[in-house]
C-alpha positions as CSV (number, residue, x, y, z in Angstrom):
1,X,10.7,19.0,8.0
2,X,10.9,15.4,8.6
3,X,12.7,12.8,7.1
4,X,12.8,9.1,7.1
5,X,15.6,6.9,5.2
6,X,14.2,3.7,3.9
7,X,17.6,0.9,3.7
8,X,16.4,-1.6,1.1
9,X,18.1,-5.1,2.0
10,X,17.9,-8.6,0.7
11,X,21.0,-11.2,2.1
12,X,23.2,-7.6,2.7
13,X,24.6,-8.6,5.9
14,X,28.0,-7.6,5.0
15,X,27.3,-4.5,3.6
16,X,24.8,-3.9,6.8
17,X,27.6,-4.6,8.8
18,X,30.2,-2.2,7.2
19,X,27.8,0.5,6.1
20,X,25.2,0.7,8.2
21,X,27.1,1.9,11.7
22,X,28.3,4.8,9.5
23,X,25.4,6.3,9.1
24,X,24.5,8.6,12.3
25,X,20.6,8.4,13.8
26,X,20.8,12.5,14.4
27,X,20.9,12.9,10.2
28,X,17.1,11.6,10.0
29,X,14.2,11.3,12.1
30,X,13.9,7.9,11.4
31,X,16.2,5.2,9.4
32,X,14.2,2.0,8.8
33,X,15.2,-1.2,6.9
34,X,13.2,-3.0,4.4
35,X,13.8,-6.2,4.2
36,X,12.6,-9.0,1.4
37,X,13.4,-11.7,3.0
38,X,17.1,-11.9,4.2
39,X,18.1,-15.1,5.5
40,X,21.8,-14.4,6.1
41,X,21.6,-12.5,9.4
42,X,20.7,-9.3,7.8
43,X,17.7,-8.2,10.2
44,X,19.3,-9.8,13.2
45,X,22.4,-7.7,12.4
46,X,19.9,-4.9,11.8
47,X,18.2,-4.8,15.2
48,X,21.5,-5.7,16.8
49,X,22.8,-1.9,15.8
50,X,19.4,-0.5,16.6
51,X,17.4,-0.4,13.2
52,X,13.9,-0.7,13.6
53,X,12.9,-3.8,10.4
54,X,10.0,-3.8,8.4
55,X,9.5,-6.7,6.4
56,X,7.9,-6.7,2.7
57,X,5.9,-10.0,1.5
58,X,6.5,-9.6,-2.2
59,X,10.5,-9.3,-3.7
60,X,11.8,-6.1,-5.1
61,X,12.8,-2.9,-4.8
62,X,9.7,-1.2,-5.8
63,X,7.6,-3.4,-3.0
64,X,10.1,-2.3,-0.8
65,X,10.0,1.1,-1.5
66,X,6.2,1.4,-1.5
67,X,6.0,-1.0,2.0
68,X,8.0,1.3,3.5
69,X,6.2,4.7,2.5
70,X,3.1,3.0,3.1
71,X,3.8,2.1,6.8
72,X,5.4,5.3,7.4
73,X,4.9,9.1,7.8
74,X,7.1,12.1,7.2
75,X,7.4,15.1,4.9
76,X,10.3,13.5,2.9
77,X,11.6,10.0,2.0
78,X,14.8,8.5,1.0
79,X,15.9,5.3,-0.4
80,X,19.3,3.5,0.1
81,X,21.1,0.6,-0.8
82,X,23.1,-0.9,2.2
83,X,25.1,-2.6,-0.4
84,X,28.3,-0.1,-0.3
85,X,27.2,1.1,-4.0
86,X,25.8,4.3,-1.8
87,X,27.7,6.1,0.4
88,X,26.7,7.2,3.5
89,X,28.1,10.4,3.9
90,X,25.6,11.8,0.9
91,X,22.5,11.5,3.0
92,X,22.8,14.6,4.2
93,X,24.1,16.2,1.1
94,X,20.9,15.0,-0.3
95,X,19.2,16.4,2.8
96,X,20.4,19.4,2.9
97,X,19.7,20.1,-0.9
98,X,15.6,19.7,-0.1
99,X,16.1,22.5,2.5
100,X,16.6,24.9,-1.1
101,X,13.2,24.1,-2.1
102,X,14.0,20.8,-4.1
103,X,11.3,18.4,-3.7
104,X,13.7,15.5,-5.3
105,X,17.1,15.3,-5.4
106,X,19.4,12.0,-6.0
107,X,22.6,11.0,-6.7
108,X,24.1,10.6,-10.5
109,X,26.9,8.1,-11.2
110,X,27.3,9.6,-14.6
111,X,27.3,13.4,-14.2
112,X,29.9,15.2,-15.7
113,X,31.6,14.9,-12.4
114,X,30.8,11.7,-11.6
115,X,33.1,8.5,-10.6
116,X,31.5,5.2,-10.7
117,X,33.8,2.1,-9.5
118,X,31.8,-0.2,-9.6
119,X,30.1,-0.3,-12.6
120,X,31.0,-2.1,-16.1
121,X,30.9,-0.8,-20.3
122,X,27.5,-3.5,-19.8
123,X,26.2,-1.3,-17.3
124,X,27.2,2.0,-18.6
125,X,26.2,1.1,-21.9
126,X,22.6,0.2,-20.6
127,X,22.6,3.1,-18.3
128,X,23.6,5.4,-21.4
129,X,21.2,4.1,-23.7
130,X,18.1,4.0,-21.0
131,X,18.5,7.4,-19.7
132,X,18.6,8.6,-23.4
133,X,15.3,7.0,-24.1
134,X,13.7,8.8,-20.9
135,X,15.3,12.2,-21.9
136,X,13.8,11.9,-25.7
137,X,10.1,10.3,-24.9
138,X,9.5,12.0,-21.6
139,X,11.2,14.9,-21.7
140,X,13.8,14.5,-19.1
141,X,17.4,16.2,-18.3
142,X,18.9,13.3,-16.1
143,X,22.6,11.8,-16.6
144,X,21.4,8.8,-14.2
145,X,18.1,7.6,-14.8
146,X,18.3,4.6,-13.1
147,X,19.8,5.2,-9.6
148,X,17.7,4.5,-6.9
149,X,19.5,6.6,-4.1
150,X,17.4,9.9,-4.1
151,X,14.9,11.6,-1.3
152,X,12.1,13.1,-2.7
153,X,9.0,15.0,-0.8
154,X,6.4,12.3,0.1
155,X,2.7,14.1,-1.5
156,X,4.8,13.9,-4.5
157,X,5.6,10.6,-4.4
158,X,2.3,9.7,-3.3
159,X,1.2,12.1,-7.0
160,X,3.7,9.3,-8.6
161,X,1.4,6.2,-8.0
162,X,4.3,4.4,-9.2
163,X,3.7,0.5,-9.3
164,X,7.1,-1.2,-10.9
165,X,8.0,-4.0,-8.4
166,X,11.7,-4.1,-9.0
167,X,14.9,-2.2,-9.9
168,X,12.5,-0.1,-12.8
169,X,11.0,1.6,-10.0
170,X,14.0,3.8,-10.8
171,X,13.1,4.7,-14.0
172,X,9.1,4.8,-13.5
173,X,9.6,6.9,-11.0
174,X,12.2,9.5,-13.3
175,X,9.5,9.0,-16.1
176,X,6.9,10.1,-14.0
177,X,8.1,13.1,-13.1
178,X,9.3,14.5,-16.7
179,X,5.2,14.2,-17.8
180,X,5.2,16.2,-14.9
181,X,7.8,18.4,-16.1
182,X,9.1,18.1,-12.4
183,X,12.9,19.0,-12.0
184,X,15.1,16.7,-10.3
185,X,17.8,17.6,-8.5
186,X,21.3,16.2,-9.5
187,X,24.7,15.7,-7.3
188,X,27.4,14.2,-9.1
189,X,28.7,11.3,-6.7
190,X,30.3,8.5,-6.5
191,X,29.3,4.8,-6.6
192,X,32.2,2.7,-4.6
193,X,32.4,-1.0,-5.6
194,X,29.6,-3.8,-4.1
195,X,30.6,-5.6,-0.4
196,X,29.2,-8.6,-0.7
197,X,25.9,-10.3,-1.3
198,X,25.2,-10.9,-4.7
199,X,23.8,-8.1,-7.4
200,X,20.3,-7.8,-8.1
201,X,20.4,-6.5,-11.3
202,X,20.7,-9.0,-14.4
203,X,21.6,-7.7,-17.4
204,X,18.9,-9.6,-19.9
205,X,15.7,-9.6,-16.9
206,X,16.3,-6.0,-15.9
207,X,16.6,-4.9,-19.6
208,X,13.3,-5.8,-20.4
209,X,11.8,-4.3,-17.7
210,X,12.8,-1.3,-18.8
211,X,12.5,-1.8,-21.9
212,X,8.7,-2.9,-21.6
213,X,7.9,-0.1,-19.1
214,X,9.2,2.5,-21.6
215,X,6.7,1.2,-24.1
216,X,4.1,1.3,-21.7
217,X,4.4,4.1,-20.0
218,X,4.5,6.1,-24.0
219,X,1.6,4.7,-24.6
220,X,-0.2,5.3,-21.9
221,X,0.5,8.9,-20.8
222,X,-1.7,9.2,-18.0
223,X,-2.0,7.4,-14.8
């Protein structure tokens, strides 16, 4: 089985400096960054530590997370954020749980078990209310629908055909999968506070993305 971790990064070169030489080359066969654009010193810190860099033309997260699948080959993908909201150690938690026949697990910053340090009542409040709309239109069981850090098996996410360009390639992609009525796999983890850079997410843009992509993807079922 073959893995390869996709690190999404746009100006993270703090938390590509702190977080990045925790995570040992032996847990994947390959760890590649994404990058849209940096102009920090991200990539040269990058290739400094021995990342190989692929760089996407067009902004966001889901552009980076279809450049990098696209490029690529493996059995199994996963996406992280560099940013120190993901912690390295759970790569091969998440891993490991594939090896018991899950073809997509991530990591949930609200389970029942779940500690989230960084996040705000805004963003728990939006989190809440978006992950309830998924769970009641599409079907789904999540507590997090709109964490990115997950690996899921790569014909699947090919299945997906997701084409969200920016953080609501979380949710397309949890969407997508309850029409399915494809399980995800949950671990209750816990999200550490940004280092660094400056958040992508903004409150009233990100909102209605997923708010628009909720209507859309009701309406139109198939894809």
């Amino acid at each position: 089985m073959s893995v390869i971790v996709f690190v999404l990064t746009l100006d993270e070169i703090d938390g590509v400096s702190e977080i990045m030489p925790k995570i040992k080359k032996e847990w994947a066969d390959k760890i590649i960054l994404v990058d849209g654009g940096s102009t920090d010193g991200t990539i040269e810190k990058a290739k400094e530590l021995g990342f190989e860099v692929i760089h996407q033309k067009n902004k966001g997260e889901g552009n980076a997370c279809r450049v990098g699948t696209d490029a690529t080959d493996s059995d199994f993908v996963m996406f992280f954020s560099p940013d120190g909201n993901d912690i390295p150690e759970d790569i091969p938690k998440l891993i490991q749980k594939t090896k018991e026949d899950y073809d997509i697990v991530h990591i949930s910053r609200f389970g029942k078990n779940s500690i989230s340090d960084d996040a705000n009542w805004l963003d728990r409040f939006g989190n809440n209310m978006f992950t309830f709309l998924v769970n009641t239109f599409f079907g789904g069981n999540y507590t997090d629908a709109l964490n990115g850090f997950r690996i899921i098996k790569r014909s699947l996410w090919n299945e997906l055909k997701t084409d969200a360009q920016y953080l609501n390639i979380e949710q397309q992609t949890c969407i997508r999968l309850a029409k399915l009525k494809i399980p995800i796999f949950e671990i209750d983890g816990r999200e550490p506070k940004r280092i660094g850079g400056e958040r992508k997410m903004r409150p009233l843009t990100t909102g209605a993305q997923l708010s628009y992509q909720i209507i859309k993807e009701f309406v139109k079922w198939k894809w």
